[in-house]
C-alpha positions in Angstrom: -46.3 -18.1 -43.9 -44.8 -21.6 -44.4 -42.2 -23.0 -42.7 -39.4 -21.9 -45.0 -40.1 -18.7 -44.9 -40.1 -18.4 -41.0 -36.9 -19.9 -40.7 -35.4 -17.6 -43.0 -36.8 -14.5 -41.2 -35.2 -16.2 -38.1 -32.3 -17.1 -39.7 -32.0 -12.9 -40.7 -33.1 -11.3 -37.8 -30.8 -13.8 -35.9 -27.2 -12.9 -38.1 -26.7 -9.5 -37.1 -27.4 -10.4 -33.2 -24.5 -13.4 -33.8 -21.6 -10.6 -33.6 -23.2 -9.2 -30.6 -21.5 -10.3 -27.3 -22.3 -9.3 -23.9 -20.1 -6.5 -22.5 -17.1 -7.2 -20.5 -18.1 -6.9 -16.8 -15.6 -4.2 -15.3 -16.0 -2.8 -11.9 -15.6 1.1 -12.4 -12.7 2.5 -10.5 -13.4 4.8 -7.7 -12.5 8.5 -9.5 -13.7 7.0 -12.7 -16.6 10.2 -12.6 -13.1 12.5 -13.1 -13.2 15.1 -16.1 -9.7 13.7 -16.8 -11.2 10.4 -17.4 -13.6 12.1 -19.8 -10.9 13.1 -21.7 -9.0 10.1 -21.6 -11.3 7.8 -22.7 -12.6 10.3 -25.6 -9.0 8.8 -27.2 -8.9 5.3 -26.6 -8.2 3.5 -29.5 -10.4 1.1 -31.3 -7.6 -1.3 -31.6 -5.0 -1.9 -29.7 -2.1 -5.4 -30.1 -4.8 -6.0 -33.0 -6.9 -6.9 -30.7 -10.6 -5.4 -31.3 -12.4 -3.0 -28.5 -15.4 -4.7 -26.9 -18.4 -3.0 -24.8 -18.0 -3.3 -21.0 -20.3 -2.5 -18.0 -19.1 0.5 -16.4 -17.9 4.1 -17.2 -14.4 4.6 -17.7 -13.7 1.5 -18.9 -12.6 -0.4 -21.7 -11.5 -3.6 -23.3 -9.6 -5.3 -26.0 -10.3 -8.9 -27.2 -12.7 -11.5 -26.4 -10.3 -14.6 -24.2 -8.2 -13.0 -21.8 -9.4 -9.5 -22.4 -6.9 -6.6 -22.4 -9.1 -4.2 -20.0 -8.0 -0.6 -19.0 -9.7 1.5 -16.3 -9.6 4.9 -15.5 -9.4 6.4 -12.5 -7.3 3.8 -10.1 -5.9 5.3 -7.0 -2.3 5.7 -8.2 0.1 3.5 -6.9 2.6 4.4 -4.4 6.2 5.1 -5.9 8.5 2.1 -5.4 11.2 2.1 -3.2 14.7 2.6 -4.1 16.6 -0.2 -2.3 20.9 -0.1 -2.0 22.5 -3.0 -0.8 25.5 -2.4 1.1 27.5 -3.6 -1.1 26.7 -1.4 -3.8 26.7 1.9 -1.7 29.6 4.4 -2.6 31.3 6.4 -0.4 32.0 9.9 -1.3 35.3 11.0 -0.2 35.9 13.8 2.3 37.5 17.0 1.1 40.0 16.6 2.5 41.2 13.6 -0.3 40.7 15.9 -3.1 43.6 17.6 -4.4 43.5 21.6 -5.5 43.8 20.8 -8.9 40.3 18.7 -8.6 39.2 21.3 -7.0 40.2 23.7 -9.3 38.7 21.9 -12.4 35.4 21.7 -10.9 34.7 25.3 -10.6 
């Protein structure tokens, strides 16, 4: 085989590995094993912001685009629910019964 010839084999073999990148490291989340995850991930789209899925390292896991990756995981500990915070200011008093009249009274039956 000359010369030519090798480096076009190369040059073939080599094109379809190009498009291959390495998957996405992604730590797996802790109840990533989770049936619902199964589910879940069964309907991720391929595409999502037109950005295209890529492979990633761990189960329950996936990614979107190559810099600055949109990466999802399944199976997080859910956060806490936040905190409703009043200010003082904005509190309302409700007036006593005593302020309403009977006809208020009377239309809210």
């Amino acid at each position: 085989m000359n010369r030519t010839s090798a480096a076009l084999v190369l040059a073939a073999l080599a094109a379809p590995l190009a498009g291959c990148a390495s998957p996405l490291v992604v730590d797996a989340a802790p109840y990533a094993a989770d049936p619902d995850c199964a589910r879940v991930m069964l309907a991720v789209p391929e595409v999502v912001g037109g950005l295209d899925m890529r492979a990633t390292s761990s189960q329950a896991t996936s990614a979107w685009g190559e810099d600055n990756a949109l990466v999802m995981r399944c199976g997080v500990e859910p956060p806490d629910p936040p905190r409703r915070r009043v200010s003082r200011s904005r509190r309302r008093e409700t007036p006593s019964t005593g302020s309403c009249s009977r006809r208020t009274m009377r239309g809210a039956r």
